[in-house]
N, C-alpha and C positions, 0 to 999 in steps of 0.2 A: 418226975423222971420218966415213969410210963409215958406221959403225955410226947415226951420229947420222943423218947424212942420209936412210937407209934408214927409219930412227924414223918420220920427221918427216913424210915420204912420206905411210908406212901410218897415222899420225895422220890426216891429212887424209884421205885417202881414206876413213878409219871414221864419220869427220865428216859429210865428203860424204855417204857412205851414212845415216849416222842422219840427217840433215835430209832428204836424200829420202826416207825412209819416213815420218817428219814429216807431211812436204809431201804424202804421198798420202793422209796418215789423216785429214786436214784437208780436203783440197780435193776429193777423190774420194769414188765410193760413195753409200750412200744410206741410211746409219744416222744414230745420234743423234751418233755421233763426227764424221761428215762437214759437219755445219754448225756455224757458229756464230752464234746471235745475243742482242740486248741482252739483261742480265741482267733476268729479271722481265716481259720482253715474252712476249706469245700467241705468236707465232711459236718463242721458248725452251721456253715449259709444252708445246705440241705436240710439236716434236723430241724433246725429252727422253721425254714418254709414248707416241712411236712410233705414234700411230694421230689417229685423226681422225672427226668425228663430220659429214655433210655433209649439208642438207636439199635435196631437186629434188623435181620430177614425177615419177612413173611411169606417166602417163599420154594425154603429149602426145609424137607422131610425131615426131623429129629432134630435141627438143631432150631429153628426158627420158620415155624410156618404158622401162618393165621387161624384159625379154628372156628368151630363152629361157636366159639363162644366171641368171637370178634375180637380176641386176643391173641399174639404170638405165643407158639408153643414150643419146646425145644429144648437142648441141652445148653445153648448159648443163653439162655430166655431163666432158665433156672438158676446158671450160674451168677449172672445178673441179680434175679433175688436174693441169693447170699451175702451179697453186697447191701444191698435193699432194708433185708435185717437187721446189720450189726449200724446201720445209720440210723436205725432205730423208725423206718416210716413204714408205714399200711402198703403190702401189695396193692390195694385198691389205687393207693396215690398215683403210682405209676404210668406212670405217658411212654408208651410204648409210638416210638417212632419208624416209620418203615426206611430202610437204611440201605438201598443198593450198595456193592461193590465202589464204584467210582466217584461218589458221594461221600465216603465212609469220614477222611480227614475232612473234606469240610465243616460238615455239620459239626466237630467238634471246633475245629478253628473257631469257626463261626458262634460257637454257644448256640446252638440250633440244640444238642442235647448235650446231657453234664458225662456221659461217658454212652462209648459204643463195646456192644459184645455182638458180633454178627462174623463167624467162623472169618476172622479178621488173623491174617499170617503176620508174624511180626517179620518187620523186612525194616534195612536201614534205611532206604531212602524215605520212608514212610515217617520215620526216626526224625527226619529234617521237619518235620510240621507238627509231630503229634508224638507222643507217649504211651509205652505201653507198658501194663501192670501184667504180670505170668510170665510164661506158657501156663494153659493152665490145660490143655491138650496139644497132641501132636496126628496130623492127619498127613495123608499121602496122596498126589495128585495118579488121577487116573480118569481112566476112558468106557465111557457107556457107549453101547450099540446096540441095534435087533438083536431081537434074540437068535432068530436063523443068520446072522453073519458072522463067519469065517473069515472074511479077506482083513478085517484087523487085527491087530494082534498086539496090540502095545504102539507108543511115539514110532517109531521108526517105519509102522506101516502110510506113512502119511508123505514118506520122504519122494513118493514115484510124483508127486503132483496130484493124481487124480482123484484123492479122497477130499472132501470139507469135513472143517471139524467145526462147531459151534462152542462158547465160552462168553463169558462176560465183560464186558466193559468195564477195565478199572481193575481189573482181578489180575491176583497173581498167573493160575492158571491160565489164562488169557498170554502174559506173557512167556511164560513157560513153553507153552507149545509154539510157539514163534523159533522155537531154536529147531523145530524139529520138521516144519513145514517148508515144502520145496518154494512155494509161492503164497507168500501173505495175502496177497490183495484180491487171488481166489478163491485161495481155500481156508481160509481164517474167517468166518461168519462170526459178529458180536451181537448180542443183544443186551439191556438192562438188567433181567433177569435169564435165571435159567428154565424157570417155569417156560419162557418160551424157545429156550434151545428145545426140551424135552418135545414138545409141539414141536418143532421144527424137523428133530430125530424122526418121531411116530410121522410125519406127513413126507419125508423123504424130501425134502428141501436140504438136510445135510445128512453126511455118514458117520455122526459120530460126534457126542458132545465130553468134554475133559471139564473137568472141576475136582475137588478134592475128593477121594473114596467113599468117603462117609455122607456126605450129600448125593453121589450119585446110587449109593447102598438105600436112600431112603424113596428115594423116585423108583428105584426096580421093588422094592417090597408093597410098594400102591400098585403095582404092573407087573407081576413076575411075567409074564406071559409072553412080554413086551420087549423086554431091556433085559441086559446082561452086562457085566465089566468086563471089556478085555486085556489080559495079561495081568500084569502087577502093581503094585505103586511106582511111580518113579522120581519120586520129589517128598521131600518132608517138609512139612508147613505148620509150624508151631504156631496155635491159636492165641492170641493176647486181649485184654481187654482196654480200649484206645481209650487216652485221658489227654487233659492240656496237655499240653509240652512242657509248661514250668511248673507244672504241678505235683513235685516229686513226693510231698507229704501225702496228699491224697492216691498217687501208685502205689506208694509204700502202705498206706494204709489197707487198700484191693490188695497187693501180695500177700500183706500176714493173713486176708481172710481165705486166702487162695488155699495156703502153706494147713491153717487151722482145719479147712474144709476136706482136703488130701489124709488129715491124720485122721478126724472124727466120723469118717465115713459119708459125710453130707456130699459131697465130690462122687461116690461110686453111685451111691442113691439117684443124683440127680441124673446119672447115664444110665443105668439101671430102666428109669420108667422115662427116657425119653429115648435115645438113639442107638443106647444099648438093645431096644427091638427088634433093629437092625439087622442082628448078627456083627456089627462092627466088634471089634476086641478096643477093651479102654485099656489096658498095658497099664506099667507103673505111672506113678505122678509123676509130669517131667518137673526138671529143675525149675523155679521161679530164678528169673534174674533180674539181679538188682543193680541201677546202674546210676 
């Protein structure tokens, strides 16, 4: 009867231990064995292939600029890894791709990369080709200038004709200030980046470049000297992160981590030690929407 009882003990307890090592190879960790998800969903084909293909900026101050480590840096670039985590793969895996403005829908069309986070405005016609998971911030478009100029003063200083304003190809802001320029075709300068609007500004090729606040907040804090914003916000431009179009599992999946990140403080943190530097204000979480 000892003999049995002894058994029966050490059974259990062998038990116990294999389901605890189970239980850790399951729920812990950060390989392809540590998650599970729907058979045949993006979030499965990523885990299982360990790496990740992500498109941002590399050239916009706090949300997505290249660094001395030969990596994008940023609040867009952070948010991204949150995502990164809960797929369960190595930061290291990461293929950070560089992702202009007017590019943004293709490359995912395309599968060039498996989602973009690059201060991307959710906008409907955008809606017609691609997907987007949040707001997971909301920024406001405005206008950088010298620092010794006065003659602007906000959009409507542009309405005489005689000012240029620089903006990107492909951007929202781009089209925004079109409503407020007397003549597009000379005073509407584009480039790919804004890295070379800001050159453009400092060499007096134009008067004045518009993009969202918090990108143009990160170019005058490498330049106070230099650049200024004039007047106010005048556009709200809720930031999403772009996914397939029929990929509504894998948005949904990016919202909850969105929602999770908003409540657990990962969301203030990651603006905190990126754009929050700034002086920008990160405001409440906006509403994720789910459609």
């Amino acid at each position: 009867m000892r003999f049995t009882r002894v058994a029966a003990i050490a059974a259990v307890a062998a038990l116990s231990l294999g389901v605890t090592a189970c239980g850790d190879s399951t729920e812990e960790g950060t390989g392809a064995g540590s998650k599970s998800f729907a058979a045949g969903s993006t979030m499965e084909k990523l885990n299982k292939a360990q790496k990740i293909k992500i498109g941002t900026k590399f050239d916009q101050p706090g949300f997505g600029l290249k660094g001395l480590s030969g990596k994008p840096e940023g609040f867009d670039v952070e948010i991204a890894k949150l995502v990164v985590k809960e797929l369960g793969i190595p930061e290291d895996k990461i293929e950070w791709v560089e992702t202009p403005s007017k590019v943004r829908e293709d490359v995912i069309v395309n599968g060039t990369v498996d989602l973009v986070a690059a201060t991307y405005t959710i906008k409907d016609e955008r809606k017609e080709r691609i997907s987007f998971a949040g707001p997971y911030y909301e920024a406001g478009q405005n206008i950088m200038v010298k620092k010794d100029d006065a003659t602007i003063t906000g959009p409507d200083s542009f309405k005489d004709g005689t000012k240029k304003v620089c903006s990107v190809t492909g951007s929202t802001p781009a089209e925004e200030i079109k409503k407020y320029v007397k003549d597009v075709a000379t005073q509407l300068v584009l480039f790919d980046t804004y890295d070379k609007c800001r050159d453009a500004l400092k060499g007096g090729q134009v008067d004045a470049v518009t993009t969202d606040n918090v990108i143009l907040l990160g170019y005058i804090a490498k330049d106070e000297a230099a650049f200024k914003l004039a007047g106010a916000n005048f556009t709200k431009e809720p930031y999403g992160i772009g996914v397939k179009k029929e990929d509504t599992v894998f948005r949904n999946f990016i919202n909850d981590i969105l929602e999770k990140a908003f409540a657990d403080g990962s969301w203030k943190k990651a603006w905190d030690g990126t754009a929050g530097k700034f002086g920008a204000e990160l405001g409440t979480p906006p509403t994720v929407v789910r459609y």
